[in-house]
mmJSON file of the N, C-alpha and C atoms, coordinates in Angstrom:
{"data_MODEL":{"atom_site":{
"group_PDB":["ATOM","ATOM","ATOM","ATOM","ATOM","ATOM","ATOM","ATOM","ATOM","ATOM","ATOM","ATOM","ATOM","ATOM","ATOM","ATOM","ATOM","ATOM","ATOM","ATOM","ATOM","ATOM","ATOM","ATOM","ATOM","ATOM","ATOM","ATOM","ATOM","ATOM","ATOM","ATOM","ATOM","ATOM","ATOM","ATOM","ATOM","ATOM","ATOM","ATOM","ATOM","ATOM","ATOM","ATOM","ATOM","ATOM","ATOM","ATOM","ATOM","ATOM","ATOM","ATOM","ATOM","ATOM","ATOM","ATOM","ATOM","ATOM","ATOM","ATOM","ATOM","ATOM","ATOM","ATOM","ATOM","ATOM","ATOM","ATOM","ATOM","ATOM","ATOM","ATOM","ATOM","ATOM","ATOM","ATOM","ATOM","ATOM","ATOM","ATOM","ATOM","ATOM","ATOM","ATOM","ATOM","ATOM","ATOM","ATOM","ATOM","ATOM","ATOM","ATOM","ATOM","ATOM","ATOM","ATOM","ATOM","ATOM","ATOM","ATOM","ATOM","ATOM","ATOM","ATOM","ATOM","ATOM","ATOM","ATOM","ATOM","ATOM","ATOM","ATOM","ATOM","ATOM","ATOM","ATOM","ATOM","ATOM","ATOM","ATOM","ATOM","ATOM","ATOM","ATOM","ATOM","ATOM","ATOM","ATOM","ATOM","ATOM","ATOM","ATOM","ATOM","ATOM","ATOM","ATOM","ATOM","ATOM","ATOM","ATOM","ATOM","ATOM","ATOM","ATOM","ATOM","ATOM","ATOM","ATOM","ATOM","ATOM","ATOM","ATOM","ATOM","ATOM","ATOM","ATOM","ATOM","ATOM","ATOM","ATOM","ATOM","ATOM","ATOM","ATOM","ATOM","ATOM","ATOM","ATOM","ATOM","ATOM","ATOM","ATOM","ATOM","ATOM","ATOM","ATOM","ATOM","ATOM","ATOM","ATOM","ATOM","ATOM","ATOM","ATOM","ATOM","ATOM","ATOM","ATOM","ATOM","ATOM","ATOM","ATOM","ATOM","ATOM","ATOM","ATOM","ATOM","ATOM","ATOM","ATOM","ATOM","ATOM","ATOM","ATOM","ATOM","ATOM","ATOM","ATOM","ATOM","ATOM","ATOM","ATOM","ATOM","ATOM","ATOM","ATOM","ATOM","ATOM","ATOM"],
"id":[1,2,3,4,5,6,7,8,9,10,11,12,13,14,15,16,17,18,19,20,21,22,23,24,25,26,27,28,29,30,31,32,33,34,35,36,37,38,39,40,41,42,43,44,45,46,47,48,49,50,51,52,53,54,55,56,57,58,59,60,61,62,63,64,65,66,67,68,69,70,71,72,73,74,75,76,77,78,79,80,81,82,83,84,85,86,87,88,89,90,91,92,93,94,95,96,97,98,99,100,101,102,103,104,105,106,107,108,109,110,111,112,113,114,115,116,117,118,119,120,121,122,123,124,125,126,127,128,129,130,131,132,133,134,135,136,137,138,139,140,141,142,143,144,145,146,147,148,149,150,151,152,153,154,155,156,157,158,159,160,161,162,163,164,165,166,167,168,169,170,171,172,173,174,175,176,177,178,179,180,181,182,183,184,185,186,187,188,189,190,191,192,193,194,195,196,197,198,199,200,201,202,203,204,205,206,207,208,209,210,211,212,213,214,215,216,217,218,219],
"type_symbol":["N","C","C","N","C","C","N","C","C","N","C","C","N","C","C","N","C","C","N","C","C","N","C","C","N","C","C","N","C","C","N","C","C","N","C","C","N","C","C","N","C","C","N","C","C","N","C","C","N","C","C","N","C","C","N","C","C","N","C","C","N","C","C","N","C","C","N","C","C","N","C","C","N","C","C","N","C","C","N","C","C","N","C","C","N","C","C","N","C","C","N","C","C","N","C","C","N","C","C","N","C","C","N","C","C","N","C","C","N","C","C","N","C","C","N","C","C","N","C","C","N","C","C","N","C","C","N","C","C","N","C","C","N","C","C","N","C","C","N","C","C","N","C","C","N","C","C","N","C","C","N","C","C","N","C","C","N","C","C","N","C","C","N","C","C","N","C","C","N","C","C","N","C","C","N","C","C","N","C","C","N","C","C","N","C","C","N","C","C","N","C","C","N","C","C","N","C","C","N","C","C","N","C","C","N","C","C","N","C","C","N","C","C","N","C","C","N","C","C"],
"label_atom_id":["N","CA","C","N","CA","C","N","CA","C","N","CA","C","N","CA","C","N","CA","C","N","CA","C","N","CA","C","N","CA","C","N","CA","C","N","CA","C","N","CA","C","N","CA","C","N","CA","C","N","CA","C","N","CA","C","N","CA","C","N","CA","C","N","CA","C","N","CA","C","N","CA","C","N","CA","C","N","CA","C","N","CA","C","N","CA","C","N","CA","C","N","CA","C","N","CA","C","N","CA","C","N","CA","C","N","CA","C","N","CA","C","N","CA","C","N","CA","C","N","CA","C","N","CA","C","N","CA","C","N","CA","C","N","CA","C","N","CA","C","N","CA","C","N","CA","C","N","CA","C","N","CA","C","N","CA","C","N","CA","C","N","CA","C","N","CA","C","N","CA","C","N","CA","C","N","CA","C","N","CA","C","N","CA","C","N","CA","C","N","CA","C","N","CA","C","N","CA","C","N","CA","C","N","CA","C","N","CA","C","N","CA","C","N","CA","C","N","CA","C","N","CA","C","N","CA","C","N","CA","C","N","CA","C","N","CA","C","N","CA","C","N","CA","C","N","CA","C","N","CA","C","N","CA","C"],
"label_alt_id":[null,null,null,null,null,null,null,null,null,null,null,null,null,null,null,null,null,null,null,null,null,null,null,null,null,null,null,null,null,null,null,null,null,null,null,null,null,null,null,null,null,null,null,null,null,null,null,null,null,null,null,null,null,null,null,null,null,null,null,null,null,null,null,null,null,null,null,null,null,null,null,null,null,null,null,null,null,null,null,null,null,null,null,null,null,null,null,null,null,null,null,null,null,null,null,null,null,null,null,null,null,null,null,null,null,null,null,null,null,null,null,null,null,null,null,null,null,null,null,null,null,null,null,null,null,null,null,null,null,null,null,null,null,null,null,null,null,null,null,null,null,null,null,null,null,null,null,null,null,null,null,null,null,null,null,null,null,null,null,null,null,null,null,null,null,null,null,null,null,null,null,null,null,null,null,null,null,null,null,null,null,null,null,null,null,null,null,null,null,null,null,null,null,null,null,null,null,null,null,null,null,null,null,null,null,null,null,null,null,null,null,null,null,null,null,null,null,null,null],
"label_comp_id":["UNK","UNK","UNK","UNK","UNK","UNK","UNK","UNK","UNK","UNK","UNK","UNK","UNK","UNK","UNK","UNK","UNK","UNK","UNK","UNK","UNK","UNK","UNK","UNK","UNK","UNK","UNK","UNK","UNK","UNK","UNK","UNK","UNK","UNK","UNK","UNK","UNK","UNK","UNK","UNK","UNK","UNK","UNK","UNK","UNK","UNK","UNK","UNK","UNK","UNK","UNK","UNK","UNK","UNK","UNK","UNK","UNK","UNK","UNK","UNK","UNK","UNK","UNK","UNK","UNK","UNK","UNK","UNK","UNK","UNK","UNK","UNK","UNK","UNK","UNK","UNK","UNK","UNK","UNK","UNK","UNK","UNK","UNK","UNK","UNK","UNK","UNK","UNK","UNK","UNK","UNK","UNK","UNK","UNK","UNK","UNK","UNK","UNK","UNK","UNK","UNK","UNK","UNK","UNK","UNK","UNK","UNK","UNK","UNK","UNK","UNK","UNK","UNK","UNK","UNK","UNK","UNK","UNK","UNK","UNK","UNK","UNK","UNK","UNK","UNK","UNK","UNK","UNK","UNK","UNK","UNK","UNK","UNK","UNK","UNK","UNK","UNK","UNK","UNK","UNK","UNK","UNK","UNK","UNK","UNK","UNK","UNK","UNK","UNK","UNK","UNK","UNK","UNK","UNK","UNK","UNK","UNK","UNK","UNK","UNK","UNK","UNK","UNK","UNK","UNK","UNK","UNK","UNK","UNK","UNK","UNK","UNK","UNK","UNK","UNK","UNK","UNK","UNK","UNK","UNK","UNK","UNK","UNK","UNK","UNK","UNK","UNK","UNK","UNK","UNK","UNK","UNK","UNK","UNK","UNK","UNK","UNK","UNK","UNK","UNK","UNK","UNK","UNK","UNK","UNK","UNK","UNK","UNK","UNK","UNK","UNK","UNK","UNK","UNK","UNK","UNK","UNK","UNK","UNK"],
"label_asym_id":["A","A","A","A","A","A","A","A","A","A","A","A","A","A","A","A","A","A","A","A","A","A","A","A","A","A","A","A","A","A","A","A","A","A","A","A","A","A","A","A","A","A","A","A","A","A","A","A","A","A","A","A","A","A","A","A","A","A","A","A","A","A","A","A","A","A","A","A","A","A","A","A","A","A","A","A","A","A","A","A","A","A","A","A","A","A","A","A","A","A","A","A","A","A","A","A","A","A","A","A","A","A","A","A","A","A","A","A","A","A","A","A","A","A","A","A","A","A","A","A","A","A","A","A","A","A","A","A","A","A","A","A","A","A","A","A","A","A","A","A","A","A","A","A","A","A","A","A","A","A","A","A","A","A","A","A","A","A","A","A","A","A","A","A","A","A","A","A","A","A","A","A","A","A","A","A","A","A","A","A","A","A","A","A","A","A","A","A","A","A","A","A","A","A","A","A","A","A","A","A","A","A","A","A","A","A","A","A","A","A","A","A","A","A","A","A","A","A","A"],
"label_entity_id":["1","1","1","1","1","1","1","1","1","1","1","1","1","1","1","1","1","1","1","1","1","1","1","1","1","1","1","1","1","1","1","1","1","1","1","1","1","1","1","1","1","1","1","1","1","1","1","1","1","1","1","1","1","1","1","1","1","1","1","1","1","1","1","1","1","1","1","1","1","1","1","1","1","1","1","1","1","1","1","1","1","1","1","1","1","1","1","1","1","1","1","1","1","1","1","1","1","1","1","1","1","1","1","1","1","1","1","1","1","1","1","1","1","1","1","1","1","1","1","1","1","1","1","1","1","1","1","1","1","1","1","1","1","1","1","1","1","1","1","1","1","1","1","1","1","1","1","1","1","1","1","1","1","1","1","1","1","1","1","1","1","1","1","1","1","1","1","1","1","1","1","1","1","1","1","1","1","1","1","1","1","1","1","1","1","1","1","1","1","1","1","1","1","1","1","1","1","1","1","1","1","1","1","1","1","1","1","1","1","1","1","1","1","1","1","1","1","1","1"],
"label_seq_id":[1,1,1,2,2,2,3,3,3,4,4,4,5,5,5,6,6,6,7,7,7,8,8,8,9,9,9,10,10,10,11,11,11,12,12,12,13,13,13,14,14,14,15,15,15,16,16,16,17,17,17,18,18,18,19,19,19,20,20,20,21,21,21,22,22,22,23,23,23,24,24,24,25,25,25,26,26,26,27,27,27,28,28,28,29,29,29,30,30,30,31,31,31,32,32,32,33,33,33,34,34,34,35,35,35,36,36,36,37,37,37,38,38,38,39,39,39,40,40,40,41,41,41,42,42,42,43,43,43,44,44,44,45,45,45,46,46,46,47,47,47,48,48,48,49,49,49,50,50,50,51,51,51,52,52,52,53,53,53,54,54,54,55,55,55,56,56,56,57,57,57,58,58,58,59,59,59,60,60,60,61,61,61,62,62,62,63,63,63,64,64,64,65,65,65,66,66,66,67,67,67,68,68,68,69,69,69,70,70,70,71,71,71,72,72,72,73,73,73],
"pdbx_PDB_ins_code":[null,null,null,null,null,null,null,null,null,null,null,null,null,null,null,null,null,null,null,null,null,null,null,null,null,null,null,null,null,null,null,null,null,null,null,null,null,null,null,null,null,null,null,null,null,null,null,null,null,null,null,null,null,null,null,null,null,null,null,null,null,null,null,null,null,null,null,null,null,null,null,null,null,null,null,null,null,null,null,null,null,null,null,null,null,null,null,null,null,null,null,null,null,null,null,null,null,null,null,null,null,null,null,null,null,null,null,null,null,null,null,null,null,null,null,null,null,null,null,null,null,null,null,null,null,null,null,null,null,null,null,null,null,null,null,null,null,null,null,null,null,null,null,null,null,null,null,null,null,null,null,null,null,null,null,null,null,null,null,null,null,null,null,null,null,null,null,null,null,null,null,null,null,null,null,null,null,null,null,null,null,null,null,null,null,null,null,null,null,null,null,null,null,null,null,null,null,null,null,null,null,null,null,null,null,null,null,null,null,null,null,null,null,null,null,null,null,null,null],
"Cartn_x":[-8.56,-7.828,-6.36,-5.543,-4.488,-4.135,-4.661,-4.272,-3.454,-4.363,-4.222,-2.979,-2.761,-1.704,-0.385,-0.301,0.694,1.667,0.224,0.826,1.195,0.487,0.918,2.603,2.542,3.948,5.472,4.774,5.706,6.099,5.143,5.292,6.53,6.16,6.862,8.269,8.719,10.255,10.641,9.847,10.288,10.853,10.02,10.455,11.755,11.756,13.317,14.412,14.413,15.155,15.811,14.737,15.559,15.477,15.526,16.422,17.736,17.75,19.408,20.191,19.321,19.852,20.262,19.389,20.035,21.221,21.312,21.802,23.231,23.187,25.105,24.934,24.54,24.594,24.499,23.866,23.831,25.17,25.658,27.118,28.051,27.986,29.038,29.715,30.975,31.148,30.728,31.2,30.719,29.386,29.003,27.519,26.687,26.393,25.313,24.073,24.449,23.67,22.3,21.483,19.698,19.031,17.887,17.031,16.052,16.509,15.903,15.44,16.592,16.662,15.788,15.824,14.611,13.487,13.209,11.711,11.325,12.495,11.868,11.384,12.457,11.933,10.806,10.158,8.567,8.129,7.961,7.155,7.015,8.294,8.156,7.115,7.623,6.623,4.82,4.523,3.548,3.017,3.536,2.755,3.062,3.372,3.541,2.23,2.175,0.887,-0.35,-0.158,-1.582,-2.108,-1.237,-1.397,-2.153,-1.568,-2.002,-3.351,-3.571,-5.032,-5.681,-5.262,-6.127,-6.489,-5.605,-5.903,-7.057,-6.923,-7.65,-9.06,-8.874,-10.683,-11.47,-10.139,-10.462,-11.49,-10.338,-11.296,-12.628,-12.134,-13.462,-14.751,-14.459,-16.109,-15.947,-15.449,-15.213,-14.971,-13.731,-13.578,-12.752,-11.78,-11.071,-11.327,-10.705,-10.614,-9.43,-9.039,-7.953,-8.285,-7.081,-6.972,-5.31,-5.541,-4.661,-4.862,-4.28,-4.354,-5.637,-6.423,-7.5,-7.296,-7.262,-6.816,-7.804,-7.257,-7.368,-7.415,-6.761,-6.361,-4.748],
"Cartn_y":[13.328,12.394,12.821,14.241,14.575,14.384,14.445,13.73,12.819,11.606,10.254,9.888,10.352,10.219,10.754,12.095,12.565,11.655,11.054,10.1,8.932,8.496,7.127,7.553,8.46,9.125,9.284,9.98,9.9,8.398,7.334,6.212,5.82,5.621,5.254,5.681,6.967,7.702,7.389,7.183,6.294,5.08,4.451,3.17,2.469,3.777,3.381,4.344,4.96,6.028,4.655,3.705,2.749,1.832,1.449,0.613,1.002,1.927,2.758,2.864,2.988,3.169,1.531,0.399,-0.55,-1.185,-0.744,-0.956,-0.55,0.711,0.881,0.577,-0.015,-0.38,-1.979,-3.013,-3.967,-4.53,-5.634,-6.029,-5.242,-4.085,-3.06,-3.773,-3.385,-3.637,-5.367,-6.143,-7.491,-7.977,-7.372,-7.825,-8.442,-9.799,-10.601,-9.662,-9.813,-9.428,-10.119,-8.87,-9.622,-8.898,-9.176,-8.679,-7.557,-6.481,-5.874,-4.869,-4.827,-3.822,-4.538,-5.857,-6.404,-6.302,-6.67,-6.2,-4.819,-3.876,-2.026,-2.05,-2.924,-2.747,-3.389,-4.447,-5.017,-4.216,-3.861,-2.848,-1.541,-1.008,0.383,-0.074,-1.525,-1.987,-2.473,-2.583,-3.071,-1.53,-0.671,1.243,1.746,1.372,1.819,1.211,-0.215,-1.204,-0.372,-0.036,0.541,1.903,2.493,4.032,3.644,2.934,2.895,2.331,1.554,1.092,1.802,2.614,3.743,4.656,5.343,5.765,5.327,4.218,3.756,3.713,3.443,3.423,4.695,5.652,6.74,7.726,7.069,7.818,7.01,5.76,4.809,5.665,5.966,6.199,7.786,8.414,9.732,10.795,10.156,11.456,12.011,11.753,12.427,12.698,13.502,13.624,13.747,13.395,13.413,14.374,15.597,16.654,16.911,17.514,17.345,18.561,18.094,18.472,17.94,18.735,17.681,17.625,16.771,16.624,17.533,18.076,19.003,20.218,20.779,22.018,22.521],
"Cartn_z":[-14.03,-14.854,-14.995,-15.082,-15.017,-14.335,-13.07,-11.744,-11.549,-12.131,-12.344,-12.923,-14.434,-14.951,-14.33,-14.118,-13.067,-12.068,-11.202,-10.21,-10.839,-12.035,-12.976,-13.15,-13.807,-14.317,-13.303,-12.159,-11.227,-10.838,-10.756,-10.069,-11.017,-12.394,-12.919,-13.472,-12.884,-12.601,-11.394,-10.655,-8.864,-9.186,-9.836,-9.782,-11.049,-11.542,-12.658,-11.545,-10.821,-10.133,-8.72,-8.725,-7.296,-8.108,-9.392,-10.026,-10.172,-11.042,-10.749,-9.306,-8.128,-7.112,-6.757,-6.906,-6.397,-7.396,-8.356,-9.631,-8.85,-8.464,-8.045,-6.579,-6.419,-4.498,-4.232,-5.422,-4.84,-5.283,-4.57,-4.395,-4.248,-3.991,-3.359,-1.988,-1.763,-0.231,-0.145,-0.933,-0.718,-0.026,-0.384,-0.108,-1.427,-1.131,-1.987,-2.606,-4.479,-4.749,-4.471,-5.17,-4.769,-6.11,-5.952,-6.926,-7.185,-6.501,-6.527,-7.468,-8.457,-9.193,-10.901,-10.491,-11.317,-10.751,-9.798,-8.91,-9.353,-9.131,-9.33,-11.173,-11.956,-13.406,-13.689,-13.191,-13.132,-12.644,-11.856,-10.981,-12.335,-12.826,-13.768,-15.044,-15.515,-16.687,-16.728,-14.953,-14.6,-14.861,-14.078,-13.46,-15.651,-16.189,-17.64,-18.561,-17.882,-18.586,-18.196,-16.769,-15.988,-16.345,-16.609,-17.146,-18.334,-19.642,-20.811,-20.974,-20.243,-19.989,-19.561,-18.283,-17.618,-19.048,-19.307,-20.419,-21.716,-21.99,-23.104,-22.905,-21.319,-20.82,-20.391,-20.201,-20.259,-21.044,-22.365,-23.961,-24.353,-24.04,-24.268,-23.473,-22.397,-21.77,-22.128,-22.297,-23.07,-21.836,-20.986,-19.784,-20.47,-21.564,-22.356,-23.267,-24.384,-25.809,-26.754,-27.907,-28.368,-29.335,-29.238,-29.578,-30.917,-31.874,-32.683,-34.127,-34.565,-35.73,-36.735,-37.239,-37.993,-39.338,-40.06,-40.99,-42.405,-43.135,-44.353,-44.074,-42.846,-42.53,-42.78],
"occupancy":[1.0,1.0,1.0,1.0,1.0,1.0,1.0,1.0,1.0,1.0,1.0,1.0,1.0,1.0,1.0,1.0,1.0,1.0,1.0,1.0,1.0,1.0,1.0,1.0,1.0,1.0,1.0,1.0,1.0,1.0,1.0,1.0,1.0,1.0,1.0,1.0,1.0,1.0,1.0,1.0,1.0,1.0,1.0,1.0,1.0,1.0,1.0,1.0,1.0,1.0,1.0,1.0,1.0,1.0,1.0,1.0,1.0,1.0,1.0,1.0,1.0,1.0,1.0,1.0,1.0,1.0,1.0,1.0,1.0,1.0,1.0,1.0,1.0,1.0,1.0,1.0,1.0,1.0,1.0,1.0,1.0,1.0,1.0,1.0,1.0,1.0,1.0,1.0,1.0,1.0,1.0,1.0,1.0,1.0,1.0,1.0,1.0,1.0,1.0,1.0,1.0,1.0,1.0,1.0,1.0,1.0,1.0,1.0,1.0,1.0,1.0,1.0,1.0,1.0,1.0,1.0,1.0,1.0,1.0,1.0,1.0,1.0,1.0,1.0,1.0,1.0,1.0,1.0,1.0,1.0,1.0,1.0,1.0,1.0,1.0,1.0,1.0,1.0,1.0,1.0,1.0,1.0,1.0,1.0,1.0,1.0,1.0,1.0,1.0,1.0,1.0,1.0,1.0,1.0,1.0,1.0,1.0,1.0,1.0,1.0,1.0,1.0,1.0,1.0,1.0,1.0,1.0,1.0,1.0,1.0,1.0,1.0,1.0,1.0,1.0,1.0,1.0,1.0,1.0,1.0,1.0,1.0,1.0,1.0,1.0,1.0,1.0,1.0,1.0,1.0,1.0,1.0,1.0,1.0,1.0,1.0,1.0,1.0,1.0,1.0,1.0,1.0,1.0,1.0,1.0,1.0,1.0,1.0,1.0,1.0,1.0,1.0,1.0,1.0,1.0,1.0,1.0,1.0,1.0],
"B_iso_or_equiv":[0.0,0.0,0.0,0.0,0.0,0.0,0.0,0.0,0.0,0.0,0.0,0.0,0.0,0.0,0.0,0.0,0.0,0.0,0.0,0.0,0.0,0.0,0.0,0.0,0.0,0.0,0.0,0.0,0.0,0.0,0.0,0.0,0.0,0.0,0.0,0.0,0.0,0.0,0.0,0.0,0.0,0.0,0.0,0.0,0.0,0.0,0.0,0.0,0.0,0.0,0.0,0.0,0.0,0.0,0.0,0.0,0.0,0.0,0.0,0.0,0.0,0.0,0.0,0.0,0.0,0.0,0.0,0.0,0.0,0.0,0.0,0.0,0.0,0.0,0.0,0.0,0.0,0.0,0.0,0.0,0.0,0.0,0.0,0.0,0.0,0.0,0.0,0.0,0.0,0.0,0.0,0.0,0.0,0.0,0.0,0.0,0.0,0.0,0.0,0.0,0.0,0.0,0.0,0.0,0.0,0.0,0.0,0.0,0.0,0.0,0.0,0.0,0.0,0.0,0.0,0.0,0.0,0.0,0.0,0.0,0.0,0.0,0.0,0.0,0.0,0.0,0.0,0.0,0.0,0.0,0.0,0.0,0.0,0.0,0.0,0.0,0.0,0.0,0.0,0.0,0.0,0.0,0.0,0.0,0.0,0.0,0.0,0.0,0.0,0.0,0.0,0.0,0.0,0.0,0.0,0.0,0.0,0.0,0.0,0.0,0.0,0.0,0.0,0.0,0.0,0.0,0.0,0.0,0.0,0.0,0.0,0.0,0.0,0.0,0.0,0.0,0.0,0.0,0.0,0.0,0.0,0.0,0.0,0.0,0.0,0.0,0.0,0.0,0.0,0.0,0.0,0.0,0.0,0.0,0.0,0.0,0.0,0.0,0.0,0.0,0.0,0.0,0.0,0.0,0.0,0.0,0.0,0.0,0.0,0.0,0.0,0.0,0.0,0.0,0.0,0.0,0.0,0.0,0.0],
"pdbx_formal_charge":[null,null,null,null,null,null,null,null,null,null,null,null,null,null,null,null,null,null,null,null,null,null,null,null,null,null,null,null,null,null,null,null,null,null,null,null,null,null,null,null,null,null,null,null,null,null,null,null,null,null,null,null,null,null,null,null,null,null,null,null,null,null,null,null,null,null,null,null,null,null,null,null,null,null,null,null,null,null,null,null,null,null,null,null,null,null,null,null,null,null,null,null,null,null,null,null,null,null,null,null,null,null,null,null,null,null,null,null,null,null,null,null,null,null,null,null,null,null,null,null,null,null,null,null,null,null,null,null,null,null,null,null,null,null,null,null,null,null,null,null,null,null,null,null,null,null,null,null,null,null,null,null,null,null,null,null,null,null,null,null,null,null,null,null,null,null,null,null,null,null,null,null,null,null,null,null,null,null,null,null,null,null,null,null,null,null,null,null,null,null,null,null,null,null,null,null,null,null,null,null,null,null,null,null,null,null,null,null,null,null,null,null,null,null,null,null,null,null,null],
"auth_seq_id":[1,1,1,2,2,2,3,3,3,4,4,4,5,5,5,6,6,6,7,7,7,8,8,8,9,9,9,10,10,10,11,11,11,12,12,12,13,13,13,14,14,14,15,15,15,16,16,16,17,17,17,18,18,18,19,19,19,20,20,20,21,21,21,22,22,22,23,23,23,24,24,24,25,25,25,26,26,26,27,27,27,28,28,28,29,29,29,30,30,30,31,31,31,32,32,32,33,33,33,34,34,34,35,35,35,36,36,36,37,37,37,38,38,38,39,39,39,40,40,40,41,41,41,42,42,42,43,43,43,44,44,44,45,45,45,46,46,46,47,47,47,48,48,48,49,49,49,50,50,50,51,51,51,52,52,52,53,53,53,54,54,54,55,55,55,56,56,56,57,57,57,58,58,58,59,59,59,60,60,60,61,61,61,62,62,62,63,63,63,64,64,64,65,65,65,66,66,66,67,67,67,68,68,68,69,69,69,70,70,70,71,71,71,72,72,72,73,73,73],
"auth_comp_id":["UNK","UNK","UNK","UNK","UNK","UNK","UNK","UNK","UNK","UNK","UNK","UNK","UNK","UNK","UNK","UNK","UNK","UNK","UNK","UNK","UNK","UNK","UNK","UNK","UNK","UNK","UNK","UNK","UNK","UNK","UNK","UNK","UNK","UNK","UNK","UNK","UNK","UNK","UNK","UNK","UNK","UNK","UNK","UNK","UNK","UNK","UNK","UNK","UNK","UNK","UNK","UNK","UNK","UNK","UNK","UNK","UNK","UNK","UNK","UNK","UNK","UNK","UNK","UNK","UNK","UNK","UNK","UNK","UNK","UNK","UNK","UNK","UNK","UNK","UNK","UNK","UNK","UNK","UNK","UNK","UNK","UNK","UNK","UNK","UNK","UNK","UNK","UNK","UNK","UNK","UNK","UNK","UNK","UNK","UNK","UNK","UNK","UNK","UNK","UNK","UNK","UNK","UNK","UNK","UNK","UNK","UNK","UNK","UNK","UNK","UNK","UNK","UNK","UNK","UNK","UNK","UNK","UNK","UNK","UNK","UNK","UNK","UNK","UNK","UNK","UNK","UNK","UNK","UNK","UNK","UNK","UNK","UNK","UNK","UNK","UNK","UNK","UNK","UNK","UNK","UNK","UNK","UNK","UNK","UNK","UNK","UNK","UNK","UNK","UNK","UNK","UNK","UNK","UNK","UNK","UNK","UNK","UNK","UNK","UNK","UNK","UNK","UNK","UNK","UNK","UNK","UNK","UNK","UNK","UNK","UNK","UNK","UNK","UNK","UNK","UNK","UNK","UNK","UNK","UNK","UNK","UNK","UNK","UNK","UNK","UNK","UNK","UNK","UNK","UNK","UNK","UNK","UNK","UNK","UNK","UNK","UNK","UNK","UNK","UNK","UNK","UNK","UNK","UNK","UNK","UNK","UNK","UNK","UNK","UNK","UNK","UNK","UNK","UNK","UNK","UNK","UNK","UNK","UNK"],
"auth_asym_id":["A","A","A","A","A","A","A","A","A","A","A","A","A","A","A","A","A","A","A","A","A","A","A","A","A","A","A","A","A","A","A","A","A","A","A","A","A","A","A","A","A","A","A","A","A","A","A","A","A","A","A","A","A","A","A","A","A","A","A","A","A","A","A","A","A","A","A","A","A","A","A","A","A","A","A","A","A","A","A","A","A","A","A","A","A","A","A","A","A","A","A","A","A","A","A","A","A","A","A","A","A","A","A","A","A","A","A","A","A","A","A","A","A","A","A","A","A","A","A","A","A","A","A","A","A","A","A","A","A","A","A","A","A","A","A","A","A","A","A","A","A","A","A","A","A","A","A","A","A","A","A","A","A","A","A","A","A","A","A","A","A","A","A","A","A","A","A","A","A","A","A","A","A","A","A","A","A","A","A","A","A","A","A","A","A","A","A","A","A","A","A","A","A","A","A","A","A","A","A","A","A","A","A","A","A","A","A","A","A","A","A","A","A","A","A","A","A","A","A"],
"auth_atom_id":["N","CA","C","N","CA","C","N","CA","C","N","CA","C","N","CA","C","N","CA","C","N","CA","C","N","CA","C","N","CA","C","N","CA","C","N","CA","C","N","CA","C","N","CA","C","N","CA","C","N","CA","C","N","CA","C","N","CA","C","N","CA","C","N","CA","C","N","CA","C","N","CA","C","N","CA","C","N","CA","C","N","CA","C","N","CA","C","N","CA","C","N","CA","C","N","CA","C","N","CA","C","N","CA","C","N","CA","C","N","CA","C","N","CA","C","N","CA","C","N","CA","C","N","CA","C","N","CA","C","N","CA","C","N","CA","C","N","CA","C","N","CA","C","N","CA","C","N","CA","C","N","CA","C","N","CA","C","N","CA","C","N","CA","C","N","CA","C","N","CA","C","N","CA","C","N","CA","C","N","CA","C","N","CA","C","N","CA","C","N","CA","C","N","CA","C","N","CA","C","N","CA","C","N","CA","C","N","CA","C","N","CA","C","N","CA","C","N","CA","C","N","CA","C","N","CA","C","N","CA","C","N","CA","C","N","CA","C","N","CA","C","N","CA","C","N","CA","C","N","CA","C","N","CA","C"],
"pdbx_PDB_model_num":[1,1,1,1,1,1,1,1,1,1,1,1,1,1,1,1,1,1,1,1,1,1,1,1,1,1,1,1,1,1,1,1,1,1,1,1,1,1,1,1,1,1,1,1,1,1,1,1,1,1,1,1,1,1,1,1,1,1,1,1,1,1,1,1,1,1,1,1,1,1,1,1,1,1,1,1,1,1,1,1,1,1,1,1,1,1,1,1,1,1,1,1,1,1,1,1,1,1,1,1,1,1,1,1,1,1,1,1,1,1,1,1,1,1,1,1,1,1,1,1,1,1,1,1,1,1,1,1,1,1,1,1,1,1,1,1,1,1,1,1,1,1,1,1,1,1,1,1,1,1,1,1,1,1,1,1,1,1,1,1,1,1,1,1,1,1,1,1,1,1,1,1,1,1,1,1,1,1,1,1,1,1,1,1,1,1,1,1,1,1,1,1,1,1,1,1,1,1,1,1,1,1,1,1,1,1,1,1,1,1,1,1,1,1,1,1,1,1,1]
}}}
């Protein structure tokens, strides 16, 4: 499952990292902007939705546990 998240995690620094990149590159040098750098931010909010769900179903079937502070200590 750390696994999982890891690669959730990375996906989702990839995909804000070539937003920024098309962010200073598109219409540079007269070239027609495009959309890409909205495409990479759907893409970051879709891999952010998927993690959190992964997650939730995670604890639901109990491959995880939530660990903390317990309360009246």
């Amino acid at each position: 499952m750390k696994i999982l998240v890891a690669i959730a995690f990375l996906a989702i620094l990839a995909s804000l990292g070539s937003a920024l990149w098309f962010m200073m590159r598109d219409g540079a040098d007269g070239k027609p902007k495009t959309n890409n750098m909205a495409r990479a931010l759907a893409f970051r909010v879709g891999f952010s939705i998927l993690l959190f769900v992964c997650i939730l179903i995670a604890w639901k079937f109990g491959l995880i546990s939530p660990t903390g502070i317990r309360p009246g200590q």
